[in-house]
KERO-625473 format. One record per residue (C-alpha): residue in three letters; x negated, y, z negated. Coordinates in steps of 0.25 Angstrom, whole numbers, padded with zeros to 4 digits, always signed. Last residue first. Example, Ala and Ser with C-alpha at 12.3 -4.5 7.8 and 13.67 -1.06 7.14 Angstrom:
2
ser-0055-0004-0029/ala-0049-0018-0031/
***
This chain:
466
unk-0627+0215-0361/unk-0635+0206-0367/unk-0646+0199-0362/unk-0647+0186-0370/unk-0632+0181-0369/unk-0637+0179-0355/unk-0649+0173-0359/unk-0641+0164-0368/unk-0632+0160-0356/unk-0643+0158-0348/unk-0651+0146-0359/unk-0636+0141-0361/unk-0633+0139-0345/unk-0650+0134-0344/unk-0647+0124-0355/unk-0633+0117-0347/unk-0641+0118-0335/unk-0653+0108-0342/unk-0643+0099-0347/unk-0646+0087-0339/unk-0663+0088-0337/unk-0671+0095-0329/unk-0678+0092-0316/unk-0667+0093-0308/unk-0668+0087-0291/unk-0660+0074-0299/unk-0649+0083-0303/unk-0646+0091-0294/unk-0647+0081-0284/unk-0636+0074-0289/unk-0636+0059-0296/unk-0624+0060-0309/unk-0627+0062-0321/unk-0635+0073-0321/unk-0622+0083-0317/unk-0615+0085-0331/unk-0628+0090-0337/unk-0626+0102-0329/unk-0634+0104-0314/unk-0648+0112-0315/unk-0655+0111-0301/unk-0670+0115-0301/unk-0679+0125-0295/unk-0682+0129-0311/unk-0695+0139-0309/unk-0691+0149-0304/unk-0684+0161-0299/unk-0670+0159-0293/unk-0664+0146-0288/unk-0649+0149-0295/unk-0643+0163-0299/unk-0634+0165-0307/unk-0626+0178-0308/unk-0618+0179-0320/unk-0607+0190-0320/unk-0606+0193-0337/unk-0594+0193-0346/unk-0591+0179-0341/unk-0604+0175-0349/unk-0602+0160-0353/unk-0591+0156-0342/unk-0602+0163-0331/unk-0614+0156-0338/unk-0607+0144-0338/unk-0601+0146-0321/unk-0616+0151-0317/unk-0624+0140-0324/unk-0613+0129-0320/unk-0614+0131-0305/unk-0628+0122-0307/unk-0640+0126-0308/unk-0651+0126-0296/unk-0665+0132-0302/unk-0672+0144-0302/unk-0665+0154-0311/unk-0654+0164-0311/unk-0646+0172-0321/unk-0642+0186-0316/unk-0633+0192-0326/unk-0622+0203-0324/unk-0615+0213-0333/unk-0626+0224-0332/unk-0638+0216-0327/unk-0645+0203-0334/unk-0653+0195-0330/unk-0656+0181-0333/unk-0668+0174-0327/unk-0669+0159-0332/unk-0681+0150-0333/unk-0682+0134-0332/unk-0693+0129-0341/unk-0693+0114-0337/unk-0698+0105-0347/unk-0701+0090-0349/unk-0717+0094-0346/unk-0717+0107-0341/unk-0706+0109-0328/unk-0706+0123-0320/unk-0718+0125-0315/unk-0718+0113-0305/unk-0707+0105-0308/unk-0700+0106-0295/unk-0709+0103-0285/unk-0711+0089-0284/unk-0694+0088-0283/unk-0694+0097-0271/unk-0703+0089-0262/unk-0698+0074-0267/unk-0684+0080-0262/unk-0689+0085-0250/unk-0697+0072-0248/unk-0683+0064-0249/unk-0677+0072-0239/unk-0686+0071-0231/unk-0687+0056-0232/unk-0672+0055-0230/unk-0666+0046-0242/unk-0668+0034-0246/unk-0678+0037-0258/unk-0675+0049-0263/unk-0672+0045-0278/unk-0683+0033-0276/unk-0695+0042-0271/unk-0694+0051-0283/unk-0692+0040-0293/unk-0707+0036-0288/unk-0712+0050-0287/unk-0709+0049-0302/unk-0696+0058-0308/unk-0701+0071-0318/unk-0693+0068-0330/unk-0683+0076-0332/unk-0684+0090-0338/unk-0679+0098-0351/unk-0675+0113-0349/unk-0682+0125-0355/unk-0672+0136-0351/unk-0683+0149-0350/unk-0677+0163-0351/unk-0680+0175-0341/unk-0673+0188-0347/unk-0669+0202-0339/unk-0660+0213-0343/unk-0653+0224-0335/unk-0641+0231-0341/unk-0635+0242-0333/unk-0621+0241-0337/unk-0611+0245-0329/unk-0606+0258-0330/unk-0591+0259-0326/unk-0583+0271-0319/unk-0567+0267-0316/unk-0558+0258-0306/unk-0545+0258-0308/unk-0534+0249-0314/unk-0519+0253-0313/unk-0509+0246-0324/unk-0495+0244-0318/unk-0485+0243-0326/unk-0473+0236-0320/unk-0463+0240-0308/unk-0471+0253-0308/unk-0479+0260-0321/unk-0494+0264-0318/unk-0503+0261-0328/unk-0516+0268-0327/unk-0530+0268-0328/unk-0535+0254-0331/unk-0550+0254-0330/unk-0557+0245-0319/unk-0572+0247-0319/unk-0583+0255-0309/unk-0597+0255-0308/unk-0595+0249-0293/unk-0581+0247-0288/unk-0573+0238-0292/unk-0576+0222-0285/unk-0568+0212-0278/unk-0574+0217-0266/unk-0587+0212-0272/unk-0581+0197-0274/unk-0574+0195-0263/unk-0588+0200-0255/unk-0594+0189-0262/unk-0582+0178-0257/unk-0584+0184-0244/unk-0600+0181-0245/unk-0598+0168-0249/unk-0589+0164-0236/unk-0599+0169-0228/unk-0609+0161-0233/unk-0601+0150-0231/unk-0600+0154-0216/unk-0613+0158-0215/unk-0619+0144-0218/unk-0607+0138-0210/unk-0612+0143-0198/unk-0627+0142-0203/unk-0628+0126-0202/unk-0623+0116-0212/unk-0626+0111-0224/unk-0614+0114-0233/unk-0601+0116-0233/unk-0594+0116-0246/unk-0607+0127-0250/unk-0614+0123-0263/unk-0614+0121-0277/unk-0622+0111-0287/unk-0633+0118-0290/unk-0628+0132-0288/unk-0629+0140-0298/unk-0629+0154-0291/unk-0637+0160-0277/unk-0638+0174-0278/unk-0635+0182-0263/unk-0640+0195-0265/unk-0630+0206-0255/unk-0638+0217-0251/unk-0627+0229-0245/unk-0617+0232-0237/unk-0604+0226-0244/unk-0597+0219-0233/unk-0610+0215-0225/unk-0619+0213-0237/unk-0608+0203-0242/unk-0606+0196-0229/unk-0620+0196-0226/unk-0622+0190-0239/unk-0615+0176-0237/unk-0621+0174-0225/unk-0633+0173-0229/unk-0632+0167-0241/unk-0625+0154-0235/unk-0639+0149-0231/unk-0649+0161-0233/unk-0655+0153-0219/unk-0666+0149-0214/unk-0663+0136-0204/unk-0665+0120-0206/unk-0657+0114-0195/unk-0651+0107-0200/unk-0655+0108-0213/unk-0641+0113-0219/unk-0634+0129-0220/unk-0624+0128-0229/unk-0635+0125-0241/unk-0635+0138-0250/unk-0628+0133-0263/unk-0618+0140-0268/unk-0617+0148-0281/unk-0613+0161-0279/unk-0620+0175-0284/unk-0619+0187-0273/unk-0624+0200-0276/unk-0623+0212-0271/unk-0632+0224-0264/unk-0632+0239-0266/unk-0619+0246-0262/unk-0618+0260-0261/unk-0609+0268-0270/unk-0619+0279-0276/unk-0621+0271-0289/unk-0626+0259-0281/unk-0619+0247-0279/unk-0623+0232-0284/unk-0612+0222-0283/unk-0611+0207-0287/unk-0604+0196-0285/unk-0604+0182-0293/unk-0599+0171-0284/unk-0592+0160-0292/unk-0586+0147-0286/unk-0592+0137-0295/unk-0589+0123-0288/unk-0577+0113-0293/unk-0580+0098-0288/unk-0570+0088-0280/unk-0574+0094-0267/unk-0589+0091-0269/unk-0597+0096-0258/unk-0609+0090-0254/unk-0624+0087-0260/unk-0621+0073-0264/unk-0621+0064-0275/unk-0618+0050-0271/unk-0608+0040-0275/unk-0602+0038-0264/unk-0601+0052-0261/unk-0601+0062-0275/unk-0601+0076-0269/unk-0610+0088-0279/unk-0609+0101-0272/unk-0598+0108-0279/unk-0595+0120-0271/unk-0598+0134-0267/unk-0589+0141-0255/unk-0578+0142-0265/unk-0581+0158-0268/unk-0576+0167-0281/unk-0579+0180-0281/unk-0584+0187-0296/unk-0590+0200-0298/unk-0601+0211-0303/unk-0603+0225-0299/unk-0618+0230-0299/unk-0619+0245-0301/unk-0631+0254-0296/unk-0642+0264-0298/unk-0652+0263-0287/unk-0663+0254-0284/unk-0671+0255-0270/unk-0686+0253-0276/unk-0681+0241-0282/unk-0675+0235-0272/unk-0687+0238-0264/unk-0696+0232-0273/unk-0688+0220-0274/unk-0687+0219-0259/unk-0701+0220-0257/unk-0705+0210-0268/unk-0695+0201-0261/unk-0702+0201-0247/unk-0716+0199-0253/unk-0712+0186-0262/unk-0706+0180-0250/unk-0717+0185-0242/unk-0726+0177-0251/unk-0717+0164-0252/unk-0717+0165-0236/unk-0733+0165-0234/unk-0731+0152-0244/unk-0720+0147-0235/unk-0728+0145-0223/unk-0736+0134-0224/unk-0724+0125-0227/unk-0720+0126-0214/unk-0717+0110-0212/unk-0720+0101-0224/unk-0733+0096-0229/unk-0737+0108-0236/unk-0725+0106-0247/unk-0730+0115-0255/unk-0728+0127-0248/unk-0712+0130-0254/unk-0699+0139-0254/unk-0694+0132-0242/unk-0688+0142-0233/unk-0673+0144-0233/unk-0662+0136-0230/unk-0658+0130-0243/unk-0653+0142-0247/unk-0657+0145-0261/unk-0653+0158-0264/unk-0666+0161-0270/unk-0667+0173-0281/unk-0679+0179-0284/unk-0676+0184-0299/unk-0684+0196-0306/unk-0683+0203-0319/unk-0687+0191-0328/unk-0701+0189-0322/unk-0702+0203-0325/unk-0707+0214-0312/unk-0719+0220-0309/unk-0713+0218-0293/unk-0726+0213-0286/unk-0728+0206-0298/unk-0714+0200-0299/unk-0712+0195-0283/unk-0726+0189-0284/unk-0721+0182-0297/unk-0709+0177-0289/unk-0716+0173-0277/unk-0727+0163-0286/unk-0716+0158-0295/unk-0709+0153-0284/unk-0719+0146-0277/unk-0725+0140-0290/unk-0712+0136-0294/unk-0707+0126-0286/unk-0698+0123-0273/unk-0692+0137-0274/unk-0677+0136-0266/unk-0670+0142-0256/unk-0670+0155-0252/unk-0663+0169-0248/unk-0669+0176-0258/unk-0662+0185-0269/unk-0668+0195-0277/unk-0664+0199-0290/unk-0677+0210-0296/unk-0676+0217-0310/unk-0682+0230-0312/unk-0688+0235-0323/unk-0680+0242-0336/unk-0676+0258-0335/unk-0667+0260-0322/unk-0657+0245-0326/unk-0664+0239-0315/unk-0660+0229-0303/unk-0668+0225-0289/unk-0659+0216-0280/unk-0668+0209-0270/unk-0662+0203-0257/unk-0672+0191-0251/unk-0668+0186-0236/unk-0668+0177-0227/unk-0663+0177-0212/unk-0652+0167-0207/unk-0652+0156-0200/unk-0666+0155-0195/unk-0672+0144-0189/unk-0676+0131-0188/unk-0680+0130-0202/unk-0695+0122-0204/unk-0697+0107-0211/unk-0688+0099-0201/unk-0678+0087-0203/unk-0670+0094-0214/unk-0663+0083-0224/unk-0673+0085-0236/unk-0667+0101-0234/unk-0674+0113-0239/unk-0686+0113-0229/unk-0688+0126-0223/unk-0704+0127-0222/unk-0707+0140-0214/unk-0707+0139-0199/unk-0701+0150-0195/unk-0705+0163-0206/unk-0696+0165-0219/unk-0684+0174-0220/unk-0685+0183-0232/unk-0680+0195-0227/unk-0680+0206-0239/unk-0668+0214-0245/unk-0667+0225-0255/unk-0658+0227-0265/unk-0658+0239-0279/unk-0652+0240-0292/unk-0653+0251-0303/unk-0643+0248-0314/unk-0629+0245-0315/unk-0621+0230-0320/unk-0607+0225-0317/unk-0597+0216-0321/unk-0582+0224-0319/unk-0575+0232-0328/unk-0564+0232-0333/unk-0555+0243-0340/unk-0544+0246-0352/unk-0549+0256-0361/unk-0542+0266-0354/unk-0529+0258-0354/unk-0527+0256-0367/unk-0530+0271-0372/unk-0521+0276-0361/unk-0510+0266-0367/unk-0513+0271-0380/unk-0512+0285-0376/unk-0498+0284-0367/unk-0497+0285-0353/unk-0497+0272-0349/unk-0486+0270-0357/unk-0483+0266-0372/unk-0472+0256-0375/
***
C-alpha cells in the first residue's frame, strides 16, 4: 500500500482542496441615519388607534455596499430600514434621483427596504390622514441621504474578499394558523419554516473588516401598534450584535418571506431585541464558522496515529471577481380588478380602520405596475464571484429562495424581498389560492405566477455565467 510519502499519494493529495463561496473586487459601506422627524404619518397597522408613532425605539438607518470588479461601473446595494412603497410613483421618483445623481444603470442599483412595519409610511396620498404632510420633505431626504452614503462608499473602496456561508436559525416560522375555520396571521406549530440565514463577509486585502451581510427570511412584526413607535424591528438588534463582534457595517437583507415570521410576535421592544438578538447570534455562528479570507482548505499531510489521520490547512485562494448585472421582466397575468362593492363586502364586519387601511393599500397597488390583464413584474439579478443577488419588490414566498437554492446549490443565493419597484405584491405557490389567506386576496396576480418568477430567475441565473 503506498504511504503518505509516496509520489501518487503526494499527487492525490495536492489536488485535493475546498474552497469556500466567495467573490473579490473593489467594495466599499457607508452609513446614513434615516430616522424620520416626530409627527410623520406611521400607520402600518389597520388596528393602530393613532395616525403618528409615540416615539422612538430605535433609530433608522440606510447602510450602502458599493461593489466593482476596477474596470466596469459600480453597483450600489443599500439597505434601509423601511417598510413598505405604497405605489410606484413614490418609489420610482427616489430611485431615479438616487440614479441620476449617481450616473449609474437602472440594473446596477438596489434600494433594499427591510420592511419593518414600524417605520414611516412611505406615502402623501392619503392627505386626510395625520402627518401626511410631512413625508414628501422625508422622501427627498431619503433620496439625499442614500446618495451620500453610495458616494461615499464609493469613494472609500478598497481591494477585498467577500466569504460566503450558511447558519441555520428557528426563529422564522410558518405563519398560516387555521382557528375555527379561519386563517390567521399566527404561528402554525403543525407547519415546517425555512430556516436559512445566508452570511456573508467582506474583508479588505490588508485584514481589516469591511462590513457583512445578513440574508434571513422573517418577517419584522415583533414589535406591535401599541403604541406605534420607530423602530428597525428585530433589525436592530440583530446587527448590533454582529457589528459588535465583528466590528464593522453589518447589511441586514430581508429574504422570501411572505409566509414567515417571528413565533412571537406583536409585542413591544423587549421581545423585539430579544428575537433579534437571537438572529444576530445565529449570523455570528455563521461567520465564525468561516476560513480565513482568500483562503481554501488543501489536504497537506497524513499523519499516521491509532488510524490515519489526514490534516487540512488553510491555503491562498483568488476568488473570482465577476460582476455582472441584468434586469429581466416576468409578464404575469392579473385578476380582475374587485368593485368597490365586493370591496366593502370582504371587509365588512371588521374594525372600520382597519377596513379603510385595507381599502387604502388595495387602491394603490396597480398603479404602474398592471396594463390591461398584465402585470410586468421586473427582477434584478446580479451576479458577483460565486454569489447572486436576486431581489425584487414584492413579498414571495420561502419557496423562491429554497428552489432556486435546490436549482443552483453551486452558488450562495441571496433574495431579497420588497426591493425596487414596481410589484408590492405577495406571490404565494399555486398550492395556497385555494384556501382564504391574506396573501392571496391582497395579490393581484394569478395562481402560478411564483412558480413563473422561479423559472424566469433560474434562467437569469443560468444567463450570467460564471
Amino acid at each position: 500500500m503506498p504511504g503518505p510519502s509516496d509520489p501518487e499519494t503526494e499527487l492525490i493529495m495536492e489536488q485535493l482542496s475546498w474552497a469556500p463561496l466567495a467573490a473579490a473586487g473593489r467594495v466599499g459601506v457607508a452609513i446614513r441615519d434615516i430616522t424620520p422627524p416626530a409627527g410623520i404619518l406611521a400607520r402600518n397597522w389597520g388596528a393602530a388607534d393613532t395616525d403618528l408613532a409615540a416615539g422612538v425605539h430605535r433609530p433608522l438607518r440606510a447602510t450602502a455596499l458599493a461593489i466593482s470588479d476596477g474596470d466596469g461601473p459600480t453597483r450600489y446595494l443599500v439597505s434601509t430600514d423601511l417598510g413598505w412603497w405604497r405605489n410606484a410613483a413614490e418609489e420610482e421618483g427616489v430611485r431615479s434621483r438616487v440614479l441620476d445623481a449617481l450616473g449609474a444603470e437602472p440594473a446596477d442599483l438596489l434600494i433594499h427596504l427591510v420592511h419593518t412595519h414600524s417605520g414611516p409610511t412611505l406615502t402623501a396620498t392619503s392627505p386626510e390622514l395625520q402627518g401626511a404632510d410631512l413625508v414628501p420633505a422625508y422622501l427627498d431626504l431619503l433620496a439625499e441621504r442614500i446618495i451620500e452614503a453610495c458616494r461615499e462608499a464609493a469613494e472609500s473602496a478598497v481591494e477585498a474578499t467577500a466569504t460566503f456561508g450558511t447558519a441555520r436559525c428557528d426563529v422564522a416560522v410558518d405563519r398560516a394558523l387555521v382557528l375555527g375555520g379561519r386563517d390567521l396571521v399566527a404561528f402554525n406549530p403543525g407547519a415546517p419554516a425555512d430556516d436559512t440565514l445566508l452570511v456573508g463577509r467582506i474583508t479588505a486585502r490588508d485584514g481589516r473588516p469591511l462590513a457583512t451581510m445578513i440574508n434571513y427570511a422573517c418577517h419584522p412584526t415583533t414589535l406591535g401598534w401599541q403604541p406605534p413607535l420607530i423602530s428597525p424591528d428585530w433589525i436592530g438588534a440583530a446587527r448590533e450584535e454582529v457589528e459588535r463582534a465583528t466590528g464593522a457595517p453589518c447589511l441586514v437583507l430581508q429574504g422570501a418571506s411572505g409566509e414567515l415570521s417571528p413565533r412571537e410576535q406583536y409585542g413591544d421592544g423587549d421581545l423585539t431585541d430579544r428575537v433579534g438578538r437571537a438572529i444576530g447570534y445565529a449570523a455570528l455562528s455563521g461567520l465564525t464558522a468561516m476560513p480565513p479570507p482568500g483562503s481554501r482548505l488543501g489536504l497537506a499531510e497524513v499523519v499516521e496515529s491509532g488510524t490515519a489521520l489526514g490534516i487540512w490547512r488553510p491555503q491562498p485562494a483568488e476568488p473570482s471577481r465577476t460582476l455582472r448585472t441584468i434586469r429581466p421582466v416576468a409578464e404575469l397575468t392579473t385578476r380582475p380588478q374587485p368593485t368597490p362593492e365586493e370591496l366593502a363586502r370582504r371587509h365588512a364586519g371588521i374594525n372600520p380602520s382597519a377596513a379603510a387601511e385595507r381599502l387604502r393599500r388595495a387602491s394603490q397597488l396597480r398603479a404602474g405596475y398592471i396594463e390591461g390583464d398584465m402585470a410586468r413584474h421586473p427582477l434584478w439579478v446580479w451576479r458577483w464571484g460565486d454569489a447572486i443577488v436576486l431581489a425584487q419588490a414584492g413579498e414571495p414566498y420561502s419557496w423562491l429562495q429554497t428552489e432556486l437554492r435546490r436549482r443552483h446549490p453551486d452558488l450562495a443565493i441571496f433574495v431579497l424581498n420588497c426591493t425596487n419597484g414596481p410589484g408590492f405584491v405577495y406571490l404565494p405557490p399555486a398550492s395556497v389560492y385555494g384556501r382564504d389567506v391574506y396573501q392571496v386576496w391582497q395579490s393581484e396576480i394569478v395562481a402560478g405566477s411564483l412558480e413563473r418568477l422561479v423559472d424566469l430567475a433560474s434562467s437569469s441565473i443560468l444567463e450570467l455565467g460564471d
